[in-house]
C-alpha distance (Angstrom), angle and dihedral (degrees) to the residues before:
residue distance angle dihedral
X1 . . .
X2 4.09 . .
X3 3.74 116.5 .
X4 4.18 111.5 -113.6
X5 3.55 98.1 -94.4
X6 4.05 84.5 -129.1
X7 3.40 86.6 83.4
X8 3.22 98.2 67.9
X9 4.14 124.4 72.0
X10 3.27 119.1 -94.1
X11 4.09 119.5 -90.8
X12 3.78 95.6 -147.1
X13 4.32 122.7 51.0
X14 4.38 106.3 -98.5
X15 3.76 120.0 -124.3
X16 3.54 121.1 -124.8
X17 3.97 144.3 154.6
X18 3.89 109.9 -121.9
X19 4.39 117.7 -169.0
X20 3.76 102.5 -131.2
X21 4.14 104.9 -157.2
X22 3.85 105.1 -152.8
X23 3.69 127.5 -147.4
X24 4.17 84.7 -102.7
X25 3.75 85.9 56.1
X26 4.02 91.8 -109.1
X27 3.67 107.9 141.7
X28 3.87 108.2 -141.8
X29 3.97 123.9 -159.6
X30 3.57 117.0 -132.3
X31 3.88 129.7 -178.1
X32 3.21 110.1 -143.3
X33 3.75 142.5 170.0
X34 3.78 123.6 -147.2
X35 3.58 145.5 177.0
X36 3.47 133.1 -101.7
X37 3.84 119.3 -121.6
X38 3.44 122.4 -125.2
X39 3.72 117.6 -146.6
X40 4.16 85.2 -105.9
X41 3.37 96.5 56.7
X42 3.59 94.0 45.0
X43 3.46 94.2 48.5
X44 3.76 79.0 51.3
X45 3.77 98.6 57.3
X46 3.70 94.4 40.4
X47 4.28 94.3 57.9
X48 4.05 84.6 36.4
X49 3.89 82.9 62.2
X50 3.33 94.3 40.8
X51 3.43 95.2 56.3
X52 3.81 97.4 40.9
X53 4.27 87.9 54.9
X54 3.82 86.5 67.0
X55 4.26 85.3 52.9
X56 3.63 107.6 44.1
X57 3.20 139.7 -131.3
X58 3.95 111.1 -23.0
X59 3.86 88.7 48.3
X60 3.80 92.8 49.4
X61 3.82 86.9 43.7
X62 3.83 87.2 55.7
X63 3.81 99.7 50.1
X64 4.43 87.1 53.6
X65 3.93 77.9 49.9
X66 3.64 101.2 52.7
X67 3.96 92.7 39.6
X68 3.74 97.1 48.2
X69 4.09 88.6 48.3
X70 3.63 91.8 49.6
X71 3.58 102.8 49.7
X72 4.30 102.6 27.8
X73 3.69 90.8 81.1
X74 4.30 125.2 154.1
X75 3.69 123.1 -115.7
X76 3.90 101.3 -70.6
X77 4.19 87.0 51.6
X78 3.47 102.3 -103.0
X79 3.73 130.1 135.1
X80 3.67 111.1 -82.2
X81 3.94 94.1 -159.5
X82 3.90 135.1 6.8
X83 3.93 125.3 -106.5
X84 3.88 84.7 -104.1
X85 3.71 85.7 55.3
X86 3.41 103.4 42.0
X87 4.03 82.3 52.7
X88 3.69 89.7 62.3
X89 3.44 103.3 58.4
X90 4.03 124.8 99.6
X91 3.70 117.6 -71.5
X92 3.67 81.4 -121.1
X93 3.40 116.3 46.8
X94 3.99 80.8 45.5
X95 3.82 94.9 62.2
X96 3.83 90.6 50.3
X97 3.32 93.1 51.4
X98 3.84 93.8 49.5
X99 3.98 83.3 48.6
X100 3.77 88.6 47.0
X101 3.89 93.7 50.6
X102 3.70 93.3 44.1
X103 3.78 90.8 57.9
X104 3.45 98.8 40.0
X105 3.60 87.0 64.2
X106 3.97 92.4 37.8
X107 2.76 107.8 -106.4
X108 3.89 106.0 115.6
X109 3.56 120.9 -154.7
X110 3.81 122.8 -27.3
């Protein structure tokens, strides 16, 4: 018997339109594609932020980094930003997008 191949991530980066809430309170539309985690790299973000609570702050600021930079990607599936990038942008916007990606890959909010 084959597994369902809906099991499986997706090959090719998902479209979707995330609400970005601004410091100001604007909420800002945003096409976006992302990645699907793989049980691995889950895994991997969830003992990265593990590891980072025992740190502080700039570790657990790091981890958001790294996950939003590997899984915001354009079209073709390629990073849209860096980890230095991703570590620049608003507190805000990056905690919706970590609740975005998290849902987008069903996971709901952790």
């Amino acid at each position: 018997m084959a597994l369902n191949t809906d099991f499986f991530v997706a090959p090719d980066a998902i479209k979707k339109t995330v609400d970005l809430t601004l410091t100001d309170g604007r909420v800002v539309s945003q096409d976006v594609y992302v990645k699907e985690l793989g049980v691995t790299e889950f895994r991997r973000y969830l003992l990265e932020e593990r590891e980072a609570e025992e740190k502080g702050t700039d570790a657990r600021a790091a981890v958001l980094a790294a996950l939003i930079a590997r899984t915001i990607v354009d079209e073709a599936g390629e990073p849209e930003m860096t980890i230095e990038q991703a570590g620049q942008l608003k507190p805000i916007v990056a905690n919706s997008l970590r609740k975005f990606i998290l849902g987008a890959n069903g996971l709901g909010e952790m």
